[in-house]
N, CA, C and O of each residue as an XYZ file, in Angstrom:
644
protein
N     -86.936    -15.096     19.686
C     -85.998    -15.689     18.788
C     -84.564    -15.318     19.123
O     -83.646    -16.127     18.992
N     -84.391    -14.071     19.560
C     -83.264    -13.668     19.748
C     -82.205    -14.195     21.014
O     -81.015    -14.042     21.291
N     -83.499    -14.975     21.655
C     -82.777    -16.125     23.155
C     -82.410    -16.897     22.695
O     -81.239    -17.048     23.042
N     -82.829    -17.866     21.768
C     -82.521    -18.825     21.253
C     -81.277    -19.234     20.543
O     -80.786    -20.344     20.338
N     -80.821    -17.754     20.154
C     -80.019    -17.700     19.563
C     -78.565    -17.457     20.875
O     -77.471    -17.625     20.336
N     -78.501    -17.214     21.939
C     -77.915    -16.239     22.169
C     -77.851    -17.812     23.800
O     -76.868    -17.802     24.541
N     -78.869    -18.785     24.001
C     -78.834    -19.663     24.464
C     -77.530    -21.156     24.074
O     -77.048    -22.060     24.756
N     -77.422    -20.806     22.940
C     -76.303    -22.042     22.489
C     -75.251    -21.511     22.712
O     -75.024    -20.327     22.459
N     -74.316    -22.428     23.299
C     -72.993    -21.717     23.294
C     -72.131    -21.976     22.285
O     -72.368    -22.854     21.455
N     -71.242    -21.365     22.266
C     -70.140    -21.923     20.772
C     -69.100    -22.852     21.533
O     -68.504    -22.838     22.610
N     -69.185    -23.605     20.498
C     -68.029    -24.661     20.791
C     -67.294    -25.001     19.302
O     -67.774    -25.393     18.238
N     -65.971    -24.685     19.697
C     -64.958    -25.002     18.597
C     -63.718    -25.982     19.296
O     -63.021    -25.858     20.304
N     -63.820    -26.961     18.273
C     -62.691    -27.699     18.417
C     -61.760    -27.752     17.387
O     -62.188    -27.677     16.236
N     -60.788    -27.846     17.546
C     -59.594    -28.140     16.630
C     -60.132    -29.123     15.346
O     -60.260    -28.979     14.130
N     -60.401    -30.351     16.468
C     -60.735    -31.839     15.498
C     -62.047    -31.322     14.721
O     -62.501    -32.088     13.872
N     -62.688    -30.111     14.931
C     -64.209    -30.103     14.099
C     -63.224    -29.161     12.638
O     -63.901    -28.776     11.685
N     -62.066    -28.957     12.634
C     -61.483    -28.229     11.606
C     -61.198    -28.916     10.333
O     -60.234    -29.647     10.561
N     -61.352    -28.967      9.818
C     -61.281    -29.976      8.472
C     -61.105    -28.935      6.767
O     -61.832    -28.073      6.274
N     -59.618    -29.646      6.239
C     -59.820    -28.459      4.997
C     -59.840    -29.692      3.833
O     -58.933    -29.457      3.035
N     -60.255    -30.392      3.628
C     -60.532    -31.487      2.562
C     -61.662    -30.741      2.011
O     -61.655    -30.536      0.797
N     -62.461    -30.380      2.596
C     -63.907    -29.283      1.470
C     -63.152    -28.335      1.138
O     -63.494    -27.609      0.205
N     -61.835    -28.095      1.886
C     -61.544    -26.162      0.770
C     -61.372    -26.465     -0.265
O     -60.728    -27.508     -0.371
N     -61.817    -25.781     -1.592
C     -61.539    -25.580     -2.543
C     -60.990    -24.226     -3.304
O     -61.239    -23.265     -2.576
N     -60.507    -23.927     -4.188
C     -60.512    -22.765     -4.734
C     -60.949    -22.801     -6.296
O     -60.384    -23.632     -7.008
N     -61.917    -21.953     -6.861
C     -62.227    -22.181     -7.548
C     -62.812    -21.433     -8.421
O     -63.136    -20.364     -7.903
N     -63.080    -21.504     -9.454
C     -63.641    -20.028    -10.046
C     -62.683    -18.902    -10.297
O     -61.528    -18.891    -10.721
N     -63.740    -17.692     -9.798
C     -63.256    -16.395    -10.176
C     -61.743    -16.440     -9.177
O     -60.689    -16.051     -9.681
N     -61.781    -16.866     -7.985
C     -60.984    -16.496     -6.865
C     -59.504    -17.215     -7.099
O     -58.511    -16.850     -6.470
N     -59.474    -18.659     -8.433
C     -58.657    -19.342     -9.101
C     -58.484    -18.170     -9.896
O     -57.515    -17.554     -9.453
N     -58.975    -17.612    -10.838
C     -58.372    -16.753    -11.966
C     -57.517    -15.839    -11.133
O     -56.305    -15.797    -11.347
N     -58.061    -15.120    -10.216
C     -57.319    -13.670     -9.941
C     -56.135    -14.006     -9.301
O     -55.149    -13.295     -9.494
N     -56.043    -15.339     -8.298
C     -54.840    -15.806     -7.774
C     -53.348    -15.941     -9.093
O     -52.132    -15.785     -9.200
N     -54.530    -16.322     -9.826
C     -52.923    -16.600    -10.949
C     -52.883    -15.709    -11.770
O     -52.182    -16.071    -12.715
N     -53.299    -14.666    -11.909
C     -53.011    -13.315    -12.441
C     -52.463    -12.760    -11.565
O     -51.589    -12.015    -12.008
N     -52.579    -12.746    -10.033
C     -51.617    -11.857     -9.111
C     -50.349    -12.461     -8.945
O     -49.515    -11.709     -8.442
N     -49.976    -13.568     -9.215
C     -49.073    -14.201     -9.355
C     -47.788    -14.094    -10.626
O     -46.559    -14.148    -10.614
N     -48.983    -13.891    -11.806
C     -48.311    -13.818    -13.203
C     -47.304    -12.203    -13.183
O     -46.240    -11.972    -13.757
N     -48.165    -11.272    -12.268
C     -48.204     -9.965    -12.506
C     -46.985     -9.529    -11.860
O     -46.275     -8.592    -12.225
N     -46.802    -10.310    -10.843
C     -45.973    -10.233     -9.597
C     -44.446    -10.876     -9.993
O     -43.474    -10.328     -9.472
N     -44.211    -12.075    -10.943
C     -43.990    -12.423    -11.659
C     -42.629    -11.771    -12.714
O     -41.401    -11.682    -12.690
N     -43.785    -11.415    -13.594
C     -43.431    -10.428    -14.566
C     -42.987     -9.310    -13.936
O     -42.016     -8.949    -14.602
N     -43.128     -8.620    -13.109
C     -42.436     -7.444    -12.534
C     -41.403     -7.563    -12.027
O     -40.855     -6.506    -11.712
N     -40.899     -8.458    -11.813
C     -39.851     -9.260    -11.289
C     -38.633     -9.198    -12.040
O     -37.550     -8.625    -11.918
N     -39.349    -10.244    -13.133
C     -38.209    -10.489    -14.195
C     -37.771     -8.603    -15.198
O     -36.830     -8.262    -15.916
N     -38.673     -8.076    -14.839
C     -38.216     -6.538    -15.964
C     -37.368     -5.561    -14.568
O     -36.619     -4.639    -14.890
N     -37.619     -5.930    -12.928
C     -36.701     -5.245    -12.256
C     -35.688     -5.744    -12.077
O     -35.022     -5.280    -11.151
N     -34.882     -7.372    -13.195
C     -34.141     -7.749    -12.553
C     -33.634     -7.821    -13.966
O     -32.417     -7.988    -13.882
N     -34.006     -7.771    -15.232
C     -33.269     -6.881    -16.225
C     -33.106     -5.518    -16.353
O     -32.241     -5.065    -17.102
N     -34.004     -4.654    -15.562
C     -33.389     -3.189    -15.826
C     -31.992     -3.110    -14.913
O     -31.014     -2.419    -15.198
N     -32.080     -3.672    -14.160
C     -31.085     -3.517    -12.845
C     -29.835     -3.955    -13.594
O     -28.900     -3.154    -13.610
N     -29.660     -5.434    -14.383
C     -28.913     -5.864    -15.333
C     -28.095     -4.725    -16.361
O     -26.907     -4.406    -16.407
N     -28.927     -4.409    -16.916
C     -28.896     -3.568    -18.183
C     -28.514     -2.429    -18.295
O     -28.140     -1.881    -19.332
N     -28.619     -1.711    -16.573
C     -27.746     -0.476    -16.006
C     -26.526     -0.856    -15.974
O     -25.561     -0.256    -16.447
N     -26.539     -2.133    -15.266
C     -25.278     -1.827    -14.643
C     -24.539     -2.558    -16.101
O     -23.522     -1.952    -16.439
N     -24.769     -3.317    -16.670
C     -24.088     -3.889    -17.835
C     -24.034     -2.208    -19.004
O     -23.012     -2.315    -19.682
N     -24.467     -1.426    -19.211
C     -24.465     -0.098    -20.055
C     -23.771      1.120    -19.231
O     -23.914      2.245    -19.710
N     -23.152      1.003    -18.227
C     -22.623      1.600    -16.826
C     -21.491      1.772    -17.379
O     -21.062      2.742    -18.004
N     -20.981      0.710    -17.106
C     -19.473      0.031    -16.996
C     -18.979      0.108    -18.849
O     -17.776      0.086    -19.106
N     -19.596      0.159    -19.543
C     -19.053     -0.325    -21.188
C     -19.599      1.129    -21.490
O     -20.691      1.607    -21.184
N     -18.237      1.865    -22.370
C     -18.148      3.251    -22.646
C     -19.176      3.057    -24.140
O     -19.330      1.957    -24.672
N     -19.702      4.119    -24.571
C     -20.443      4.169    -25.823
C     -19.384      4.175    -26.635
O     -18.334      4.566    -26.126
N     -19.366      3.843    -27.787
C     -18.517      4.059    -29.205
C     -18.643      5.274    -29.717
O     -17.649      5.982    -29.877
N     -20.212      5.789    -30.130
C     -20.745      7.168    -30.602
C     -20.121      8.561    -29.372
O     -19.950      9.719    -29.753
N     -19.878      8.111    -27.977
C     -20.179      9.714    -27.521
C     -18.484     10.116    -28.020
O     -17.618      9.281    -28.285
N     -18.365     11.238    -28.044
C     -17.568     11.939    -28.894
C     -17.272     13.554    -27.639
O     -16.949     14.705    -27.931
N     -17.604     12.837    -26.095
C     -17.110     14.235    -25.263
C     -15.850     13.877    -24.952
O     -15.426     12.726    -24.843
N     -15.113     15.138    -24.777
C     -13.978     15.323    -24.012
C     -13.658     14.822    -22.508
O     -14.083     15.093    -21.385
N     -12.687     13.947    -23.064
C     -12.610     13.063    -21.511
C     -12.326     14.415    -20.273
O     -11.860     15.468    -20.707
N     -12.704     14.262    -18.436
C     -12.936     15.123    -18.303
C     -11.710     15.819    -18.023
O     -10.815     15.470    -18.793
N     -11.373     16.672    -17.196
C     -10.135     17.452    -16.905
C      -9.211     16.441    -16.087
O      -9.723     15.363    -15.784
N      -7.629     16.742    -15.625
C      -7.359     16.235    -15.287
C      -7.065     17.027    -13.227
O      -6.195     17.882    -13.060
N      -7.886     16.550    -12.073
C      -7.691     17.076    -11.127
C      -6.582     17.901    -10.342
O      -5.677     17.278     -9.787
N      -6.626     19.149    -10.289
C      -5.279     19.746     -9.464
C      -5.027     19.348     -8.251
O      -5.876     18.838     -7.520
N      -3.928     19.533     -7.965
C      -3.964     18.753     -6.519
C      -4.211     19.702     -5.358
O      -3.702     20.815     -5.488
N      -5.084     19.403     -3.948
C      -5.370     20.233     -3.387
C      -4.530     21.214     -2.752
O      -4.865     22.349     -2.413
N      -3.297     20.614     -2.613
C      -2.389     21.197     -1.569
C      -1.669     21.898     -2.327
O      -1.566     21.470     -3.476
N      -1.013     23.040     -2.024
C       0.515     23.500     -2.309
C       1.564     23.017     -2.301
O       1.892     22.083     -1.569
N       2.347     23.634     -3.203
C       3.705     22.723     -3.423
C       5.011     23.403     -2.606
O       5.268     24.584     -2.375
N       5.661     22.284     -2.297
C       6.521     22.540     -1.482
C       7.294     23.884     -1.403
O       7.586     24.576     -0.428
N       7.569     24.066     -2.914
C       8.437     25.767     -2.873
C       7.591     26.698     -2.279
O       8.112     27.536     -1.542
N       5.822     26.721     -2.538
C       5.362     27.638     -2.436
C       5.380     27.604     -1.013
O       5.698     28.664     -0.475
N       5.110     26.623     -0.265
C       4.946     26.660      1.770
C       6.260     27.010      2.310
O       6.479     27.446      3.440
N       7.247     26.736      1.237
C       8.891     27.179      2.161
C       8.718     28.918      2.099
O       8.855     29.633      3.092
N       8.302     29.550      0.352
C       8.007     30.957      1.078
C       7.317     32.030      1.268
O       7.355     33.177      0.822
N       6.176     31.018      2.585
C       5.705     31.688      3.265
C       7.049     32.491      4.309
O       8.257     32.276      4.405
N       5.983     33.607      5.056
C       7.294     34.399      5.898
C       6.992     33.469      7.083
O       6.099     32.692      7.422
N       8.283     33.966      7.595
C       8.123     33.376      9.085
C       8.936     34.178      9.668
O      10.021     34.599      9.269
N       8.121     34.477     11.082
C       8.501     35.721     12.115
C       9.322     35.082     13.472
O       9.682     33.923     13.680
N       9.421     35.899     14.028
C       9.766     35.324     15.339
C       8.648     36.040     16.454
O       8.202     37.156     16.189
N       8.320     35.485     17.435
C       7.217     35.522     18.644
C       7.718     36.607     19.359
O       8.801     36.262     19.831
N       7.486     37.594     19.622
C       7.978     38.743     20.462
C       6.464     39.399     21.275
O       5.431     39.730     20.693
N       6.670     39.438     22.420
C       5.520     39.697     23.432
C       5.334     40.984     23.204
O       4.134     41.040     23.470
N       5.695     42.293     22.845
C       5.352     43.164     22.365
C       4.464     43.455     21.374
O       3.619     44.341     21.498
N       4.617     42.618     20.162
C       3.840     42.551     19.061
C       2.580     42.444     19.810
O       2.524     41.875     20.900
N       1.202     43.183     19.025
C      -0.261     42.550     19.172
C      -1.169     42.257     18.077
O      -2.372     42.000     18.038
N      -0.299     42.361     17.235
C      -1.226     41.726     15.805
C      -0.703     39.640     15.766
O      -1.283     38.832     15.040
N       0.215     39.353     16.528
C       0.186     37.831     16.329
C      -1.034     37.526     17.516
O      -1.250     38.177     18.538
N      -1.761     36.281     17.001
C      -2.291     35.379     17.828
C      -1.383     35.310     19.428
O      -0.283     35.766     19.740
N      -2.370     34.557     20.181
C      -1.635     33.820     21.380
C      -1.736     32.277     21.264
O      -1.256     31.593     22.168
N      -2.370     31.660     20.134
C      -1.717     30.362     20.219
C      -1.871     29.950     18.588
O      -2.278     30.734     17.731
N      -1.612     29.069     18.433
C      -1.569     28.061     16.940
C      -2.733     27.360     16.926
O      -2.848     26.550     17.846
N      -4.074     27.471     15.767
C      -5.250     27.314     15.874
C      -5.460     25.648     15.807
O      -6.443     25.010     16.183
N      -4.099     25.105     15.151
C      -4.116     23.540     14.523
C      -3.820     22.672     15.342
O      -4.406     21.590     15.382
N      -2.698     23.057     16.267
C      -2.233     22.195     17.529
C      -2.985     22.774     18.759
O      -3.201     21.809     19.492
N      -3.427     23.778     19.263
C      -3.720     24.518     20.256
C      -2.605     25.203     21.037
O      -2.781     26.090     21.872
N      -1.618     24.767     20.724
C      -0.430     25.161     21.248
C      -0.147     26.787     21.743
O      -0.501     27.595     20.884
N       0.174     27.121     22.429
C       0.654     28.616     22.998
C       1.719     29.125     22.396
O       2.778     28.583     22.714
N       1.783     30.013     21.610
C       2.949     30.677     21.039
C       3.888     30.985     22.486
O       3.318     31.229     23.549
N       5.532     30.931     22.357
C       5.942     30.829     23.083
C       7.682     32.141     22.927
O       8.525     31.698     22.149
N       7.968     33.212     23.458
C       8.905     33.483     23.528
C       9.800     33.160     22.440
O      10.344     32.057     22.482
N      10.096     34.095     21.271
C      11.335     33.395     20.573
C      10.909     32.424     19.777
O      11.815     32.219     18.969
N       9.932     31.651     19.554
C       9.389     30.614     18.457
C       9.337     31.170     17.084
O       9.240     32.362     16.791
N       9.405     30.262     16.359
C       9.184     31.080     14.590
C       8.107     30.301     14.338
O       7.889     29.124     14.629
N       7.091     31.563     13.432
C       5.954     31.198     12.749
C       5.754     31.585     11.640
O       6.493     32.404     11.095
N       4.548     30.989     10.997
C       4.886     31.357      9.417
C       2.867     32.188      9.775
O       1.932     31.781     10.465
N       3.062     33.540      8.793
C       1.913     33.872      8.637
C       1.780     33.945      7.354
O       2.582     33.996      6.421
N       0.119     33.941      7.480
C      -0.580     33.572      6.189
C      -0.259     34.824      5.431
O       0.174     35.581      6.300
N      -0.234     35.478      4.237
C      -0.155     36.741      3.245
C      -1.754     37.442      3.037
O      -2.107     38.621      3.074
N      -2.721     35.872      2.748
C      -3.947     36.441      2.226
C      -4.726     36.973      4.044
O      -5.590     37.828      4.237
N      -4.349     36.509      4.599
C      -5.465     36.911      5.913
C      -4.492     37.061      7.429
O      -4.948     36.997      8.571
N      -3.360     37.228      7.120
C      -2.646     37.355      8.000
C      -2.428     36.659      9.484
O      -1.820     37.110     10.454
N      -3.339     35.035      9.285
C      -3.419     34.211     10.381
C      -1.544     33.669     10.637
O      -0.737     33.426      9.739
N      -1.317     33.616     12.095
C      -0.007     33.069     11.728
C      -0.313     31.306     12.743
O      -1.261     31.073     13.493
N       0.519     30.627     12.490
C       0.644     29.099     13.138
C       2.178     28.843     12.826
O       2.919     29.276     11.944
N       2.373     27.962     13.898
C       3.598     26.640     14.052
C       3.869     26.280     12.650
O       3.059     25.827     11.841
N       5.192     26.557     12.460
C       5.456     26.243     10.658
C       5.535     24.996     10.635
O       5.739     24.781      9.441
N       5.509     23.860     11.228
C       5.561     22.672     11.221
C       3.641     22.640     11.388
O       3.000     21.907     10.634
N       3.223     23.151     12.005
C       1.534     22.883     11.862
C       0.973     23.271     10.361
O       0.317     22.579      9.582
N       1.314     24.218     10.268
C       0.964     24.888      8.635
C       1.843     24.416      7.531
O       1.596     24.857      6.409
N       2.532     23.837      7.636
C       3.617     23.225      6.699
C       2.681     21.989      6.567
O       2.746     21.426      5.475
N       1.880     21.501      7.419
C       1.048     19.988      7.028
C       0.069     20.402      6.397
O      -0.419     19.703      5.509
N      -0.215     21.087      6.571
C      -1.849     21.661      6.752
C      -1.728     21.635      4.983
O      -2.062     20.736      4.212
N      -1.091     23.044      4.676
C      -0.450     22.961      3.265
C      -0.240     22.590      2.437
O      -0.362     23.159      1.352
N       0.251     21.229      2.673
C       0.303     20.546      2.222
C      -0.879     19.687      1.599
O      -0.617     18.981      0.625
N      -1.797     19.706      1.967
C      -3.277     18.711      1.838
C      -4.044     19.677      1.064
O      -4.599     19.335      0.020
N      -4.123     21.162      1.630
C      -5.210     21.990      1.589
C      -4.220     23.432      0.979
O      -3.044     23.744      1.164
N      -5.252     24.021      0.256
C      -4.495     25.243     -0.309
C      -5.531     26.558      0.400
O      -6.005     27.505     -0.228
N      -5.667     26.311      1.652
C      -6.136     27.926      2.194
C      -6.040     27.849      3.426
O      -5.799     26.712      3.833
N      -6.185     29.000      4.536
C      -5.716     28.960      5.969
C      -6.636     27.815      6.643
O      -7.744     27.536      6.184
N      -6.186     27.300      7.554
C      -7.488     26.794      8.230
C      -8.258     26.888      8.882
O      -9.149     26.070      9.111
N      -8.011     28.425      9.558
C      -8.676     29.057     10.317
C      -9.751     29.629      9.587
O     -10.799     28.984      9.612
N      -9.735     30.829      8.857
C     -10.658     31.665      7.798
C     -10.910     30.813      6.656
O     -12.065     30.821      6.231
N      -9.826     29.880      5.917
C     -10.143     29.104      5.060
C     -10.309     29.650      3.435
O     -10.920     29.299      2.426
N      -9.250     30.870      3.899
C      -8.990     32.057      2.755
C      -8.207     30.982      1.449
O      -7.554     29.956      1.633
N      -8.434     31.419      0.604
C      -7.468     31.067     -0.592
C      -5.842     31.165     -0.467
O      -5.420     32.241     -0.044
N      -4.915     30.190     -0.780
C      -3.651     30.925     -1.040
C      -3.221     30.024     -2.119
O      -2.119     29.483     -2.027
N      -3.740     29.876     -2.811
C      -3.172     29.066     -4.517
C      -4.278     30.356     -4.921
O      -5.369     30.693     -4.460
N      -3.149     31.026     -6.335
C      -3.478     31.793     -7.235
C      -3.575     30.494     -8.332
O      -2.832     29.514     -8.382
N      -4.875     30.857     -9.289
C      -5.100     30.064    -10.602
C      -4.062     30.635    -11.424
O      -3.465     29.804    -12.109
N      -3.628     32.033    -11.557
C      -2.574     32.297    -12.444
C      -0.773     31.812    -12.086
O       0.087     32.102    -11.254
N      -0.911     30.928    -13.281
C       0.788     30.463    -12.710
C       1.993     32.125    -12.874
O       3.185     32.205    -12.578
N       1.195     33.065    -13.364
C       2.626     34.268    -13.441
C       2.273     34.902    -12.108
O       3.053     35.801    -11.794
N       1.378     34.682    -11.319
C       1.157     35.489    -10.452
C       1.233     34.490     -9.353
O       0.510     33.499     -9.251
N       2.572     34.996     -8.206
C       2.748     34.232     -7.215
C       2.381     34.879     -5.770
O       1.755     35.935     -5.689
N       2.807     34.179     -4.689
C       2.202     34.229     -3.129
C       3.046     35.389     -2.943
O       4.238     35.092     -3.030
N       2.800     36.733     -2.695
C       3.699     37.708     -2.445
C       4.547     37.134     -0.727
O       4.065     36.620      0.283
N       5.903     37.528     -1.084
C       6.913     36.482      0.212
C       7.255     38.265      0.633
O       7.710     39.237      0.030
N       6.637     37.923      2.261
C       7.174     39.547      3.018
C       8.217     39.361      3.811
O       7.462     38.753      4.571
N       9.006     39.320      4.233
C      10.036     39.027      4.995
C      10.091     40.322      6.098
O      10.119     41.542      5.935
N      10.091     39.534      7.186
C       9.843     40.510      8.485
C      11.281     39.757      9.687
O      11.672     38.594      9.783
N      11.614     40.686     10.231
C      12.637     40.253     10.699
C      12.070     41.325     12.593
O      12.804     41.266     13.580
């Protein structure tokens, strides 16, 4: 029996394809339109929650009753405070200055004036640290603090000559 079977060959044609008998029907009709309904419905509740955020987002409550929040300090230092920083002059003897300016790369040079930091004693190009300063309130090298939170307590100014 098992030749017999194994004797016919298969033959498929296109033209033997015919879907006028498909039907759908029954159970395989119900579940289609329940996966449909389901699919559906999930739809429409991810496309009101999505709504309903962003519409409850944007429109402040009436009831909340917090304190609007602070108002941001600004990062940088203010101009009086970067004018006094000290500023030295470059003398090849010294060995506590750097040999160059960490912001430009620049080579300290004979006779140049620089401004050093108070809290960490980094020094740079007062035109490099004068920007810097400006944006940011700590070295940029160590990345030390130099804004005190107390306004009575200021940047101690050393003057070195």
């Amino acid at each position: 029996m098992a030749s017999s079977q194994e004797s016919q060959p298969f033959h498929w044609h296109y033209a033997e394809l015919e879907d006028h008998d498909f039907e759908i029907r029954g159970r395989t009709l119900f579940f289609i339109i329940v996966l449909f309904a389901i699919i559906f419905i999930f739809t429409l509740i991810f496309v009101y929650a999505r709504w309903a955020c962003s519409f409850y987002r944007d429109t402040p409550s009436p009831t909340s009753h917090s304190p609007p929040p602070p108002p941001r300090q600004p990062r940088g230092l203010d101009p009086a405070t970067i004018n006094a920083l000290p500023i030295t002059m470059v003398r090849r003897g010294r060995e506590a200055i750097e040999s160059e300016c960490c912001i430009c790369l620049g080579v300290f040079e004979e006779g140049e004036k620089i401004k050093v930091l108070p809290s960490c004693e980094h020094s740079f190009h007062s035109e490099c640290v004068d920007r810097w300063l400006s944006a940011e309130s700590s070295c940029p090298l160590c990345r030390s603090p130099l804004r005190v939170e107390s306004e009575l307590h200021q940047i101690p100014v050393i003057v070195t000559q």
